[in-house]
C-alpha positions as CSV (number, residue, x, y, z in Angstrom):
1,X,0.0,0.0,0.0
2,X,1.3,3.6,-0.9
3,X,1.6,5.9,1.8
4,X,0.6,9.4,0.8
5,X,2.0,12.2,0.4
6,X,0.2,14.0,3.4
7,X,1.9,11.4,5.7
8,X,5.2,11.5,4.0
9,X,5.8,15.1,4.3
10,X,5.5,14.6,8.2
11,X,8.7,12.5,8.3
12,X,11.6,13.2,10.3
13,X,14.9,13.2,8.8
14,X,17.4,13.8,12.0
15,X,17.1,9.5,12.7
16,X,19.0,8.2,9.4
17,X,17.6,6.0,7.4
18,X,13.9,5.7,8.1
19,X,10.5,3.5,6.8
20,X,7.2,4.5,7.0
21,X,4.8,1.0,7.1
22,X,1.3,1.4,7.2
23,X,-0.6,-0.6,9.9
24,X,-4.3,-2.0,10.4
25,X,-4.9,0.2,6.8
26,X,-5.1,3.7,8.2
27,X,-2.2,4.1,10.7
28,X,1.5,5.1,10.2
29,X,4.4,3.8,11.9
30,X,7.8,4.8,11.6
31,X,11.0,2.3,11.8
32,X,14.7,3.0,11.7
33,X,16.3,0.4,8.8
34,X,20.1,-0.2,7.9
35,X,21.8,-3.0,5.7
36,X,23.5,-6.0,6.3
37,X,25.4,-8.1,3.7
38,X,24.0,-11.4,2.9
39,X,26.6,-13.5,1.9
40,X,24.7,-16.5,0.0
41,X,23.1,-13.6,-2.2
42,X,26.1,-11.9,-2.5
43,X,23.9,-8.6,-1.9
44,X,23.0,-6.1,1.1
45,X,19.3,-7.0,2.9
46,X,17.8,-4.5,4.4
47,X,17.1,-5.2,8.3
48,X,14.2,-3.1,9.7
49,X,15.0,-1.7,13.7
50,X,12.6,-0.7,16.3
51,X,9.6,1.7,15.7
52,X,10.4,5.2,16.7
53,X,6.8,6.3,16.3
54,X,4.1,7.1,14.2
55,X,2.7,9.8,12.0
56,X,-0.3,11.3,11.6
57,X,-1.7,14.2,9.9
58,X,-3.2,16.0,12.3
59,X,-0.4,15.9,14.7
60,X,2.8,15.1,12.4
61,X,5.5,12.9,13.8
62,X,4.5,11.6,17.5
63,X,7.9,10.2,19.2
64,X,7.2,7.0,21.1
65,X,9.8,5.7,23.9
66,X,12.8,4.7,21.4
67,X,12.3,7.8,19.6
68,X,12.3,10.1,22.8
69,X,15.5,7.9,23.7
70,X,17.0,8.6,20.5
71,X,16.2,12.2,20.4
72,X,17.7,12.2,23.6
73,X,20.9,11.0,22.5
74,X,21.5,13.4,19.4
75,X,21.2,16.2,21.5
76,X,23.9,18.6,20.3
77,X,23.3,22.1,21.4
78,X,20.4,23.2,24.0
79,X,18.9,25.1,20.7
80,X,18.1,22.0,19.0
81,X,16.9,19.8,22.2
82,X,13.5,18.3,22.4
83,X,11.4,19.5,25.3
84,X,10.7,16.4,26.6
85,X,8.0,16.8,30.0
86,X,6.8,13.5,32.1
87,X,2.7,13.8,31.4
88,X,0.6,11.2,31.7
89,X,0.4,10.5,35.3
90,X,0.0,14.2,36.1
91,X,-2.5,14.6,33.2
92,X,-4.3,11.6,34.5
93,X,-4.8,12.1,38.2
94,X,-5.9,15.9,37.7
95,X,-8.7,14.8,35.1
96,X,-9.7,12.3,37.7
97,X,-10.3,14.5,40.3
98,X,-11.4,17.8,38.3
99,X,-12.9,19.5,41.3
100,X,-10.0,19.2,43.4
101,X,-8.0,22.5,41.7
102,X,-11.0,24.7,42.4
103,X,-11.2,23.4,45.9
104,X,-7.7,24.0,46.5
105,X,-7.7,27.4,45.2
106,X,-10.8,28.6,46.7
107,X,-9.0,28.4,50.3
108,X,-5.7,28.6,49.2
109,X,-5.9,31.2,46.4
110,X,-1.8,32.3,47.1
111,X,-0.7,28.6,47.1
112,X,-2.7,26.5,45.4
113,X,-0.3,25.3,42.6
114,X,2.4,24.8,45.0
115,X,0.0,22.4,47.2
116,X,-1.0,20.6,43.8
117,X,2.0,20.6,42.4
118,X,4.1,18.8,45.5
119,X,1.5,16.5,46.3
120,X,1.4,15.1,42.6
121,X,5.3,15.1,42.8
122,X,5.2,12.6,45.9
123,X,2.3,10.6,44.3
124,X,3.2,9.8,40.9
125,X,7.2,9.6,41.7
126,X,7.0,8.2,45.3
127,X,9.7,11.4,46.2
128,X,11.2,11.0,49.3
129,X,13.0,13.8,50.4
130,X,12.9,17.5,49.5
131,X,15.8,17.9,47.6
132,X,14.8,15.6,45.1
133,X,11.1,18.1,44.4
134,X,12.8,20.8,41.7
135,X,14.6,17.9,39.6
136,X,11.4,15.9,38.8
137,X,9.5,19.1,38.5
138,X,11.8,20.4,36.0
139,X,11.4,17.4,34.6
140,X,7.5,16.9,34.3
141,X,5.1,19.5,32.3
142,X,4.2,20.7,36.1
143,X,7.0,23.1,34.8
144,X,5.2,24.0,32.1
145,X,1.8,24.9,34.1
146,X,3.8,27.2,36.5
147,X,6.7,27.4,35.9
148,X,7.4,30.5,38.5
149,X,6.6,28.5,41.3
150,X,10.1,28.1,43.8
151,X,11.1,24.2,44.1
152,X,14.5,24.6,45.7
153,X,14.7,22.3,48.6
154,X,15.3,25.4,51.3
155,X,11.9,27.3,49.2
156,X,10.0,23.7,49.9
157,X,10.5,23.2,53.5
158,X,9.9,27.0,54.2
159,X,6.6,26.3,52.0
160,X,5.5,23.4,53.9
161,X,6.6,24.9,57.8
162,X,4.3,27.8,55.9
163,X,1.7,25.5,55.1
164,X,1.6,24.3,58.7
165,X,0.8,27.5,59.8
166,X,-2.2,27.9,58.3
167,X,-4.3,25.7,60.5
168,X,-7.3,27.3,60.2
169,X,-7.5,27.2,56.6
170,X,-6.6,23.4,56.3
171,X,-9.2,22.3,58.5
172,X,-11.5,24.7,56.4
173,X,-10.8,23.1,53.4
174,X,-11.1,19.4,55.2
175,X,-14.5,20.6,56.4
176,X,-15.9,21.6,53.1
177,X,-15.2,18.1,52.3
178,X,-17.5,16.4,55.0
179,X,-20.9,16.3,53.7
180,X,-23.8,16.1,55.9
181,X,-26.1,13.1,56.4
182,X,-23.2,10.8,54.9
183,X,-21.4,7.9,57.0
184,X,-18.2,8.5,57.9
185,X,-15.3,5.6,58.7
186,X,-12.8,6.7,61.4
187,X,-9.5,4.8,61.4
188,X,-6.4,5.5,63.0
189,X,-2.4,4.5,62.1
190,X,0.6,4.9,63.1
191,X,2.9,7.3,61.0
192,X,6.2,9.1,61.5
193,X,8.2,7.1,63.1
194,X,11.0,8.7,63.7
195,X,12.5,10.2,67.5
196,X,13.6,13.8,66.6
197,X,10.5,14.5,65.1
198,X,8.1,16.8,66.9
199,X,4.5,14.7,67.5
200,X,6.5,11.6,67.7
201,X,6.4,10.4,71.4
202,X,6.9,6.9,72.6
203,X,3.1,4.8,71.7
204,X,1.7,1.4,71.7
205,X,1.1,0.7,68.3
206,X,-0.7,-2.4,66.6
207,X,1.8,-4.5,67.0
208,X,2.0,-3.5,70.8
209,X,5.7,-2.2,70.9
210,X,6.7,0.8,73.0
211,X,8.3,2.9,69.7
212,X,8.6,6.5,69.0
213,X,5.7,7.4,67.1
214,X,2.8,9.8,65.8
215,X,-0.7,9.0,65.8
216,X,-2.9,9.9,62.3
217,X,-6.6,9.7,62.7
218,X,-8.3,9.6,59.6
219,X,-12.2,10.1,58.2
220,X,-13.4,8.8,55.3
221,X,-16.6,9.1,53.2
222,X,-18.4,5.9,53.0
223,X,-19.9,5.7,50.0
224,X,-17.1,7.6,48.1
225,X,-14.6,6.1,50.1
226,X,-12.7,9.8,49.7
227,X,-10.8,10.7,52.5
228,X,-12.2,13.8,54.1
229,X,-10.6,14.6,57.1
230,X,-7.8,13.7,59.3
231,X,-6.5,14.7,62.6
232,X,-2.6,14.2,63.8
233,X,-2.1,13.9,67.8
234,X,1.2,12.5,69.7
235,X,2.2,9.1,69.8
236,X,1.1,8.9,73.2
237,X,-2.5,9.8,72.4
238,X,-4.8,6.8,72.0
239,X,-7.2,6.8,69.3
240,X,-10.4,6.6,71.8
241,X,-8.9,10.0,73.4
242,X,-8.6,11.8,70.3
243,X,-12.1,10.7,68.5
244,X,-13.9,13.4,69.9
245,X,-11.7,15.7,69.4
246,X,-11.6,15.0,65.7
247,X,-15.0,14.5,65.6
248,X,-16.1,17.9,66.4
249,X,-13.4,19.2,64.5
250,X,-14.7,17.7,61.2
251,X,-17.9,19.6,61.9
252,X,-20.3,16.6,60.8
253,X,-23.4,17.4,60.8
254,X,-26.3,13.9,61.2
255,X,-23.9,11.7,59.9
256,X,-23.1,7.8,60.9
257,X,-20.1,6.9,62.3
258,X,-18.4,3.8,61.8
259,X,-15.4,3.5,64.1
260,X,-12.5,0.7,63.7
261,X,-11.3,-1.1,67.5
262,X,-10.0,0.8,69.9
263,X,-12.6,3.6,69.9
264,X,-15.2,2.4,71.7
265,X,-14.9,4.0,75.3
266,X,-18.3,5.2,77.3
267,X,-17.2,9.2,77.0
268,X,-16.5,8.4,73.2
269,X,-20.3,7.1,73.3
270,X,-22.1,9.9,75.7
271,X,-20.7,12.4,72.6
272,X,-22.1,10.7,69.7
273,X,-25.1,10.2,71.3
274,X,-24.9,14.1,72.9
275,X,-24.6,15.2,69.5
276,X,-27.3,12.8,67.9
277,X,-25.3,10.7,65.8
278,X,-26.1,7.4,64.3
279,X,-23.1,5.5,64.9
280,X,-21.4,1.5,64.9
281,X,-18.6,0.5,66.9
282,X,-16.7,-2.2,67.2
283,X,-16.5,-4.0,70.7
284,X,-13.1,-5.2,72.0
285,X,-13.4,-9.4,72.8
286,X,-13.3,-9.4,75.9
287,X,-16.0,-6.7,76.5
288,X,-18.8,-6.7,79.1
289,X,-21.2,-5.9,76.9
290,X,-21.9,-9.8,76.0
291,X,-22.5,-12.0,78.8
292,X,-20.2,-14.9,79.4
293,X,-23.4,-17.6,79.4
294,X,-24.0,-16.7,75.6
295,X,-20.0,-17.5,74.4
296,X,-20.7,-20.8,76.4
297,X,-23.8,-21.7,75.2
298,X,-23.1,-24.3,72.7
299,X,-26.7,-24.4,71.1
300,X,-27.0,-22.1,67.5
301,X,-30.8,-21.0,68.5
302,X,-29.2,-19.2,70.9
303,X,-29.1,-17.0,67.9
304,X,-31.6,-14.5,66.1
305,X,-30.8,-15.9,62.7
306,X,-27.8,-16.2,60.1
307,X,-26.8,-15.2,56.7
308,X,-24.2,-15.9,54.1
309,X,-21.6,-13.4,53.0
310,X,-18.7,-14.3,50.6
311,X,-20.1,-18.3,51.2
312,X,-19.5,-18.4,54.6
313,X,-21.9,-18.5,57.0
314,X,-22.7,-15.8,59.8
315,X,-24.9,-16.1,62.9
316,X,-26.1,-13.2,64.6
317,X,-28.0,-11.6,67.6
318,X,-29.5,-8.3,68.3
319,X,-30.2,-7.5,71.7
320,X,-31.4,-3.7,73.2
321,X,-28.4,-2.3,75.5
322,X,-29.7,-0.2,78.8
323,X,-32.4,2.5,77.9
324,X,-30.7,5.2,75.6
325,X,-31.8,2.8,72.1
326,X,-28.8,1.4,71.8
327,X,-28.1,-2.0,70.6
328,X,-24.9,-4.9,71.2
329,X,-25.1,-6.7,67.5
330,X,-22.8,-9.9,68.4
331,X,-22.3,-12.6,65.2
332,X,-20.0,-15.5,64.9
333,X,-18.2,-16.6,61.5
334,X,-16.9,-20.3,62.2
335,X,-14.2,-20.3,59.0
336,X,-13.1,-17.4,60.7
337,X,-12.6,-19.3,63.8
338,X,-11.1,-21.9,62.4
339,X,-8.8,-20.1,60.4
340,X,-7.6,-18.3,63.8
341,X,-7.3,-21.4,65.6
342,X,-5.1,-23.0,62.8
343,X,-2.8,-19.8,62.9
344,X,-2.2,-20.2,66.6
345,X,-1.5,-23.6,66.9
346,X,1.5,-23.2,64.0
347,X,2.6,-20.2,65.7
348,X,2.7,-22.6,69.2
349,X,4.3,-25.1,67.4
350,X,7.4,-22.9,66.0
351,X,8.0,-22.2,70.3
352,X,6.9,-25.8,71.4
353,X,8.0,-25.8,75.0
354,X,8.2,-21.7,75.9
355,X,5.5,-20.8,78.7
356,X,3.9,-18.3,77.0
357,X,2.0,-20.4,74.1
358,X,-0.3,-22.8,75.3
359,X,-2.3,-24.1,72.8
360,X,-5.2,-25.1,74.4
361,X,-6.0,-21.9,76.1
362,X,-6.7,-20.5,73.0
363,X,-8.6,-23.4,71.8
364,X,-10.2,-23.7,74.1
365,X,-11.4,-19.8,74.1
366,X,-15.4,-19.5,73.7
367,X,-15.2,-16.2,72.1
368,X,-12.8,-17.0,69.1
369,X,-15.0,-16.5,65.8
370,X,-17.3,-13.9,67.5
371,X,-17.3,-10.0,67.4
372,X,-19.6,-7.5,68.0
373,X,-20.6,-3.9,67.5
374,X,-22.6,-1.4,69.9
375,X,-25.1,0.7,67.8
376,X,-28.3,2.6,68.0
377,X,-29.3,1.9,64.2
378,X,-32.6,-0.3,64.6
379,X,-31.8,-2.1,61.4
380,X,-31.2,-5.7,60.3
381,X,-28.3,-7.3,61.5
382,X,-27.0,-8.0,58.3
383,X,-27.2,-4.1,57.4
384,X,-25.0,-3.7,60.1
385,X,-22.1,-6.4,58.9
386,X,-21.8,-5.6,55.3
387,X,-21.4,-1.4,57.0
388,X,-18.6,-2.5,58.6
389,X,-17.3,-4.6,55.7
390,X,-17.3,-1.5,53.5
391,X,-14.9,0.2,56.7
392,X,-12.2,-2.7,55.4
393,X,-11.5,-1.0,52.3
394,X,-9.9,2.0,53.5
395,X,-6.9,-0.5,55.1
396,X,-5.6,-0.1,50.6
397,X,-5.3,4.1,52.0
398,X,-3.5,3.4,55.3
399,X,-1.2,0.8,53.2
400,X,-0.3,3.6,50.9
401,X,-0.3,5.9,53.0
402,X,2.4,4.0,55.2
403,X,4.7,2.7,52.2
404,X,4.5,5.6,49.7
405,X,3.8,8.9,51.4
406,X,4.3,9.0,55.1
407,X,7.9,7.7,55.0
408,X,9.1,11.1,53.5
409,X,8.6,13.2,56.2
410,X,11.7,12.6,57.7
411,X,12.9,14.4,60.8
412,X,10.0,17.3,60.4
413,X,11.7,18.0,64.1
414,X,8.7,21.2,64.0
415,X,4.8,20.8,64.7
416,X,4.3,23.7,61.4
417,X,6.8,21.1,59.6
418,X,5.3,17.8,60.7
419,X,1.5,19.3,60.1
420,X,2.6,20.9,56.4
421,X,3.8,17.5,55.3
422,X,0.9,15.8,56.9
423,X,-1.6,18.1,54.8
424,X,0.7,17.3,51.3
425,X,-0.3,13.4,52.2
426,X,-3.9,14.0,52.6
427,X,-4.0,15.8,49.4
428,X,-1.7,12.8,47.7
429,X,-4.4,10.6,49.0
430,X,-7.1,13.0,47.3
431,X,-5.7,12.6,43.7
432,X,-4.7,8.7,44.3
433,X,-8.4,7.5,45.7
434,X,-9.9,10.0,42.6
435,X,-7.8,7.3,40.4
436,X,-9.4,4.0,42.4
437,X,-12.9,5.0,42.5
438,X,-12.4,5.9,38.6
439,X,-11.6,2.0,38.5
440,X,-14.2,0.8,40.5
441,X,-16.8,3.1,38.8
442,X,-15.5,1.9,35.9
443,X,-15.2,-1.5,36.7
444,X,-11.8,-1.6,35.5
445,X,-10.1,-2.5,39.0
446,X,-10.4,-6.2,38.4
447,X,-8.0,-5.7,35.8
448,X,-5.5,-2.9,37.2
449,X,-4.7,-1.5,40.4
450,X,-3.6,2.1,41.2
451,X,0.0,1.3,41.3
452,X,-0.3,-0.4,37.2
453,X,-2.4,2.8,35.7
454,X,0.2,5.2,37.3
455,X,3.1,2.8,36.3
456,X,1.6,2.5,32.3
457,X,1.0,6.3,32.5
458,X,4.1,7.3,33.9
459,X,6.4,7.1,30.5
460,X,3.3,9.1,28.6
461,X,5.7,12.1,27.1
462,X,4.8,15.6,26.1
463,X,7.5,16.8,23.5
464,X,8.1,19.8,21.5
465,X,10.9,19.5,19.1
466,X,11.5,22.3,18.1
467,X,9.0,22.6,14.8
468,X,7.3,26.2,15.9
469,X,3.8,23.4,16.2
470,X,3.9,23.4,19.9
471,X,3.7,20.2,21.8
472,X,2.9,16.6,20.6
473,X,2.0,13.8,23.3
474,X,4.3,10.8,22.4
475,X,2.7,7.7,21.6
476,X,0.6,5.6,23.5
477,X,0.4,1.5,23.5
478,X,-3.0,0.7,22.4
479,X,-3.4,-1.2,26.4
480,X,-2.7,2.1,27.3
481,X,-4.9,3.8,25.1
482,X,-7.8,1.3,25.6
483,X,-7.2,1.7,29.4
484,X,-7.2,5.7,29.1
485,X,-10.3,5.6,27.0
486,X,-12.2,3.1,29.6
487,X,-11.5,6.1,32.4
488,X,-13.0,8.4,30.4
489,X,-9.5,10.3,30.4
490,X,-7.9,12.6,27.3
491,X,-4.2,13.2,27.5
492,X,-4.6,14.5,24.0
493,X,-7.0,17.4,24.8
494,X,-5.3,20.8,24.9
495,X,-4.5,22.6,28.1
């Protein structure tokens, strides 16, 4: 097939020796070709190399990854260097969460491209110190969206000890996030673990060491699964101490709260009932609140009923608690038990002989398999197990949060350091769940994760080389492309 003349005028001549091949009838690739001699035919063969890109008429010649490589290589003088800007990620993540850059400038009108531009920094390049902020900026088309901004590590830590400052206007802008009526999930972690840093003061943390520690207390939206708010206290602060404090903080307004372990105290209940909230929390296992005849009574009618969820099978009571409405939902999942059981006894077999694993205490243990929640919804029990499930799938934020984000904020050694750094995360965290519920919405999670768009995204180019036509995005593997379209996202659209 010829290729015509509208496509050949487009085709670059600084690579050598080039082909243009059509493809699929209607697209144009470009491949680098040289010669080899062929001894048996006594002749040269031509030997066709790697695609460097395609053409189109529109847009001319779009540089894929070998042909950014290979414009990077002939680079002569700095007046004939390609512009070459990391864009898809960026591109990506703020189409995803459109609303965000009005939010941001609406409390932050001074500030808000140095907020967005940092956070997507530490999101998209997992950056974990200051120094390394102006390099990758310079190096994404960031630069080209505001380019004035200051990215010297000595302007971004005076930025962020700035940013801590401004206390008032973070929680603000948290606040505007919360909406009324919605259920909220509270969840706490341990972050910043590091002992010169300010908040971080010696804690119990899940894993019931004595380290040097700070305490984040997060809210999220339910439904959304967004996180809204967040709240950082001292190491030494326990979750249950804090809740209220964050609570009223977040200024929620007839909302549900669905609390994680740990905050469950009776103050923590006298405020969410003083304040008229609809609320479910979790009960620790050796609580008071279910009497001791009910873990030994054997018989299953001893229950209200059962239900499956995920094939396994739940039993559940509901049973009023004193005379405020409230109710202590109890249920017992035997795989659960089961699988607990089976984790103990190959934990007691690896220190067969040491005093403190017995085996049969535990197996002994009536209450292994059950857990229950205090509430004053008057609802099925069921309503109230799958509300909790939904709590679970905030653990994929704290996971990120810990491995990705929070380890960056090294020796903040100031509160307006420590609280700058926190608020960069929480915006991170903005942008990363706007990508996940974009997958779920779509359906496309079952397929990719976060981390996989963000990686496929990441080497998504924005190149001017020089032709006085402006910018061309380089090209895009059709996985990509399909992937892109699915999202509903345009990296070709103009800025």
């Amino acid at each position: 097939m010829s290729i015509p003349e509208s496509i050949k005028r487009h085709k670059p001549t600084q690579f050598g020796a080039l082909e243009i091949r059509c493809i699929g009838g209607d697209k144009y690739y470009v491949y680098q070709i040289s010669s080899r001699w062929d001894p048996e035919k006594n002749r040269p063969r031509k030997v066709t190399g790697k695609s460097i890109g395609k053409i189109t008429e529109a847009d001319g010649f779009i540089p894929n990854a070998n042909g950014l490589r290979l414009m990077q290589e002939m680079r002569i003088t700095p007046d004939v260097a390609p512009v070459v800007r990391n864009y898809g990620s960026y591109e990506l993540l703020q189409q995803l969460s459109g609303d965000l850059d009005n939010q941001l400038r609406k409390y932050f009108p001074d500030c808000f491209r140095e907020i967005r531009t940092i956070a997507l920094i530490r999101l998209v390049d997992s950056v974990s110190s200051t120094k390394m902020i102006q390099p990758i900026f310079l190096d994404s088309y960031m630069s080209d969206l505001c380019g004035d901004i200051a990215v010297s590590e000595g302007s971004v830590r005076r930025f962020i000890s700035r940013l801590g400052r401004m206390q008032d206007q973070l929680d603000a802008f948290m606040r505007d996030q919360v909406v009324p009526g919605t259920t909220l999930l509270f969840d706490g972690t341990s972050i910043f673990t590091r002992s010169a840093d300010s908040l971080s003061e010696k804690g119990y943390n899940p894993g019931h060491r004595l380290n040097p520690q700070a305490r984040i207390l997060y809210v999220f939206e339910k439904d959304s699964h967004r996180p809204v708010f967040y709240r950082v206290v001292q190491g030494s602060i326990v979750d249950k101490t804090a809740f209220v404090d964050t609570l009223n903080a977040s200024g929620c307004k007839d909302c549900i709260i669905i609390a994680d372990k740990g905050f469950y105290s009776k103050r923590n209940l006298s405020a969410l009932m003083t304040a008229s909230m609809k609320f479910i929390l979790p009960l620790q296992s050796n609580t008071v609140n279910v009497e001791d005849e009910f873990y030994a009574n054997k018989d299953d009618h001893k229950f209200d009923g059962v239900f499956t969820y995920n094939k396994r099978t739940v039993w559940y009571r509901k049973k009023p608690s004193g005379s405020k409405g409230n109710f202590i939902y109890t249920f017992r999942d035997d795989i659960r038990k089961a699988e607990l059981q089976e984790r103990f006894v190959e934990e007691a077999e690896k220190h067969y002989g040491e005093a403190e694993y017995s085996p049969m205490d535990v197996l002994n243990d009536t209450r292994m398999g059950y857990f229950s929640f205090c509430s004053n919804l008057d609802v099925d029990a069921k309503e109230i197990y799958l509300s909790y499930k939904q709590r679970w799938d905030i653990e994929q934020c704290f996971d990120y949060l810990k491995n990705s984000v929070s380890s960056s904020a090294s020796h903040a050694h100031t509160d307006e350091y420590f609280r700058g750094w926190a608020f960069l995360n929480h915006i991170s965290l903005i942008y990363y769940y706007g990508l996940l519920n974009a997958l779920r919405d779509t359906k496309l999670d079952g397929k990719f994760t976060a981390e996989d768009v963000l990686k496929l995204t990441k080497n998504i180019y924005r190149v001017d080389i020089g032709d006085g036509e402006g910018y061309k995005v380089s090209a895009i593997q059709k996985k990509t492309r399909k992937l892109l379209e699915g999202l509903g996202v345009d990296l070709l659209r103009k800025n």
